[in-house]
C-alpha positions in Angstrom: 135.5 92.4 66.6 137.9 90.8 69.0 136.1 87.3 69.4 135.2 86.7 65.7 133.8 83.0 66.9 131.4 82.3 63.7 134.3 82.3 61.6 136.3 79.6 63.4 133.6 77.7 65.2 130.5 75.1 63.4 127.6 75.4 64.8 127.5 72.3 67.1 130.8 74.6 68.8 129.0 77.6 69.5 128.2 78.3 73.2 124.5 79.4 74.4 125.4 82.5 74.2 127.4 82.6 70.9 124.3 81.1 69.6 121.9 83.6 70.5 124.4 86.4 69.2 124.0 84.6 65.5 120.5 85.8 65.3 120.0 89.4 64.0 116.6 90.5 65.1 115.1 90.4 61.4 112.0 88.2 62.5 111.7 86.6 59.1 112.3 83.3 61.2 108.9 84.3 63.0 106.6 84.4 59.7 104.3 82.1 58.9 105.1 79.6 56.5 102.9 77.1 54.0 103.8 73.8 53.3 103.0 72.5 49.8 102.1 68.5 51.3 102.8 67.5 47.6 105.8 68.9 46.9 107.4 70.1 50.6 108.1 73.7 48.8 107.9 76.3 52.0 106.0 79.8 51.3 106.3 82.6 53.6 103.5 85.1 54.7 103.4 88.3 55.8 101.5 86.6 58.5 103.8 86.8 61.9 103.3 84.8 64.5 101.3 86.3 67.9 104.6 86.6 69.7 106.4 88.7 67.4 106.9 92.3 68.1 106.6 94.0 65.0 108.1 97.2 65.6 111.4 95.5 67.0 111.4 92.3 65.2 111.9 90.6 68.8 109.5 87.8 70.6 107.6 89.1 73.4 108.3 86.4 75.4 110.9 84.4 73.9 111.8 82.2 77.5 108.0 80.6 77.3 107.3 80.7 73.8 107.5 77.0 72.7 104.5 76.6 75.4 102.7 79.5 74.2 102.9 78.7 70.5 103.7 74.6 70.2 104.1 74.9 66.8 107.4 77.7 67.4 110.5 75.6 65.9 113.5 76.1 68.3 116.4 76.3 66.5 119.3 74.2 66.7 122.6 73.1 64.9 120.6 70.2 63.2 117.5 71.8 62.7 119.7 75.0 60.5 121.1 72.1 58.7 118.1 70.5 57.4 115.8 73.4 57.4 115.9 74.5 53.4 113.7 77.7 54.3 116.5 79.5 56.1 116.4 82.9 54.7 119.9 83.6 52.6 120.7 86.6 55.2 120.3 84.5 58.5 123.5 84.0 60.7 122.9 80.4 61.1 122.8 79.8 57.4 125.7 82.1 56.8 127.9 80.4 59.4 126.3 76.8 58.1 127.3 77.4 54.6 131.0 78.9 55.7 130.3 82.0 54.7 130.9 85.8 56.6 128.4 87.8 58.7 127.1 90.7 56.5 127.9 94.6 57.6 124.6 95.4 59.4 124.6 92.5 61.4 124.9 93.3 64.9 128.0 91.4 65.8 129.6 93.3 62.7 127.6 96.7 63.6 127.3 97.0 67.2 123.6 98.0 67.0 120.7 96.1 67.0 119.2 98.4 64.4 121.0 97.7 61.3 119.6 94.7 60.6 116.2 97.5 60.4 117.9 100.2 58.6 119.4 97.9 55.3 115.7 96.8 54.8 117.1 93.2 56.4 114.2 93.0 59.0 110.5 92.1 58.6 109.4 95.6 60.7 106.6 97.4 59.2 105.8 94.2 56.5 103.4 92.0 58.8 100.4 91.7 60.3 100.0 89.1 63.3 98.2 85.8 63.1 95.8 87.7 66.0 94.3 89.5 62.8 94.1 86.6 60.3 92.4 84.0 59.9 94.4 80.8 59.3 92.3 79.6 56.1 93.1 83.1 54.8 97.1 82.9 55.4 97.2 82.0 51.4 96.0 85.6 50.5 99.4 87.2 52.4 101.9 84.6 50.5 104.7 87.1 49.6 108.5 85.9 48.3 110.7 89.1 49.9 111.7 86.8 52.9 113.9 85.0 50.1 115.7 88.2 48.5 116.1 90.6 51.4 119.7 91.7 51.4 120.1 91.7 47.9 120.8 95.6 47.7 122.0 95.9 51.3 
C-alpha cells in the first residue's frame, strides 16, 4: 500500500473517504444486538438488520439508512471510542486501539472478498429481522461476532 493512512492518522484525522475505507464489509456491525438494562453487557444475534445484504455483507441502501432504520448507529470517531461492542477484527477498533489492519482486509488485500473467504464476515450466518420476531431475538443470541478472526 502506498497511502498506509490508518497507521499514521487517529481517527478524528481520517478524511470521509479514509473513513469509509476502514470498514471491511464483514456486517457484524449490522447484527442485532441485546442490551442487558441491568448490567449494560451487549449480546449479538444472528438477527441482521432489514438493510443488510446477506450474501455481500453490504447495506442495501446505506445513503438513507438512518431514515429507514432510526435505530442504525452511524459511526463516528467518538462513537468507536466509547462503543465496547466493537468486534476485535473491526478497522475502527484496530486503528483506535493502535494496532495494524489484518491480511484480508481490503486495504491490505485489494479485494472486497477476503474479509468473506477467512470466515471474517457474517455471510451465510443471519437471518433478517424481516423473519423474526423481535420478542424472539433472545432465541438467535450467538457469541462468534466476538471471536471471528481468531484462526484467520
Amino acid at each position: 500500500m502506498a497511502d498506509e493512512f490508518w497507521k499514521t492518522k487517529q481517527l478524528e484525522e481520517l478524511s470521509p473517504v479514509e473513513w469509509e475505507s476502514l470498514c471491511d464489509g464483514c456486517g457484524l456491525c449490522c447484527l442485532n444486538k441485546l442490551e442487558d438494562w441491568d448490567t449494560g453487557a451487549v449480546a449479538f444475534t444472528s438477527v441482521a438488520c432489514r438493510l443488510l445484504d446477506g450474501s455481500t455483507c453490504r447495506c442495501r441502501d446505506y445513503p438513507n439508512r438512518q431514515a429507514i432504520v432510526p435505530d442504525c448507529i452511524q459511526l463516528t470517531a467518538q462513537e468507536v471510542r466509547e462503543i465496547g461492542w466493537l468486534p476485535p477484527t473491526c478497522g475502527y477498533r484496530l486503528v483506535r486501539d493502535g494496532e495494524d489492519l489484518k491480511w484480508w482486509h481490503p486495504l491490505i488485500s485489494g479485494d472486497r472478498e477476503t474479509v468473506h473467504v477467512a470466515g471474517i464476515s457474517a455471510r451465510g450466518r443471519t437471518v433478517s429481522e424481516t423473519e423474526v420476531d423481535v420478542d424472539d431475538f433472545e432465541d438467535y443470541l450467538v457469541d462468534w461476532p466476538m471471536h471471528v478472526g481468531e484462526k484467520a
